[in-house]
Wavefront OBJ file of the C-alpha trace (Angstrom):
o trace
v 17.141 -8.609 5.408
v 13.477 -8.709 4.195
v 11.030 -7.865 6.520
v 7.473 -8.963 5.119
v 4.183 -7.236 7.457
v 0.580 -7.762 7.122
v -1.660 -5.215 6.439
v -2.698 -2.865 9.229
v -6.739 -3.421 10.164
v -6.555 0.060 11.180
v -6.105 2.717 8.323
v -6.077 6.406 8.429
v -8.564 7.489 5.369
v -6.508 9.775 3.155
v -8.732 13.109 1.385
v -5.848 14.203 -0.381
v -2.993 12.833 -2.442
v -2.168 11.379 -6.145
v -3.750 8.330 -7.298
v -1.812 4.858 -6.958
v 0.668 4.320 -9.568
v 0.279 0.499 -10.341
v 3.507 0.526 -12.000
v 5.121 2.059 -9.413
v 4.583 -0.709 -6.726
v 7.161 -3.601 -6.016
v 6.859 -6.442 -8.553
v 6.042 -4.370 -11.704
v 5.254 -7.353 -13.525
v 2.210 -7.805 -11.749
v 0.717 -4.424 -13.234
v -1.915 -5.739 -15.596
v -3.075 -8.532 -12.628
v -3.381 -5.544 -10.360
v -5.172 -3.321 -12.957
v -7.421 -6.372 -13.490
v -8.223 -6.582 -9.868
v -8.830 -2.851 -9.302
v -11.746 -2.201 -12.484
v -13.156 -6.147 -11.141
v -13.095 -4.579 -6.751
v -13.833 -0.957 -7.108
v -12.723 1.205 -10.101
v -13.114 4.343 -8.113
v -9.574 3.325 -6.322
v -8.202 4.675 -9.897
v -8.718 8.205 -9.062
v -8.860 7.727 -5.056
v -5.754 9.840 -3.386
v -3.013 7.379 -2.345
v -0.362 7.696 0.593
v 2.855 6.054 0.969
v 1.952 3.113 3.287
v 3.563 4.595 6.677
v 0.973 7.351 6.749
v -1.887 5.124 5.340
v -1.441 2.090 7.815
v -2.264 3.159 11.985
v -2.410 0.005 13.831
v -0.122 -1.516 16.622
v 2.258 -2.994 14.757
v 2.870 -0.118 12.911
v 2.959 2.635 15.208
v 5.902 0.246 17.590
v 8.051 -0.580 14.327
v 7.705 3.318 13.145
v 7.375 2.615 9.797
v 8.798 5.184 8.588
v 11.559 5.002 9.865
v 12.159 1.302 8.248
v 14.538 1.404 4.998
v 12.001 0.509 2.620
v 14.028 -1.575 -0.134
v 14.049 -4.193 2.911
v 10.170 -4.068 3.561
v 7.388 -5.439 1.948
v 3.437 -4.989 3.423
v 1.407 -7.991 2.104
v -1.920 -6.274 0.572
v -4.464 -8.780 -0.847
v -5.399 -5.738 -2.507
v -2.000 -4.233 -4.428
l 1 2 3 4 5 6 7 8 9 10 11 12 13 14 15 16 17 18 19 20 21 22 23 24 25 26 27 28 29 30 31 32 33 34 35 36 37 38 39 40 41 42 43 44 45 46 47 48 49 50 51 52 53 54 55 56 57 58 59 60 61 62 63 64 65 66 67 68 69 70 71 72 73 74 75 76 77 78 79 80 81 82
């Protein structure tokens, strides 16, 4: 079963982590689109820290499905962003 979420409005602001790995998220063949999209929104998200999305994302939804909890080869979070 696929379970496809929105993105969470509310979002815990990470100081620490490594950066995103673009070719590390779902649908690797999007890597250059996404690269594309990151220097043309803000190229600073490059070096930004990154957090797996169950400790990035804190709203309602979220916190009742405990994300983290979720086998994550069955979920997908729909970021206009990534």
């Amino acid at each position: 079963m696929l379970v496809l979420l929105p993105p969470s409005q509310g979002k815990s602001a990470p100081d620490r982590g490594r950066r995103a790995g673009l070719s590390t998220l779902v649908y690797p063949r999007l890597r250059e689109p996404r690269e594309r999209l990151v220097e043309a929104v803000d190229p600073g998200l490059r070096t930004a820290p990154a957090v797996p999305a169950a400790e990035l994302y804190t709203g309602v939804l979220f916190a009742a499905l405990r994300l983290a909890d979720l086998p994550w080869d069955g979920v997908l979070i729909a970021s206009a962003l990534w």
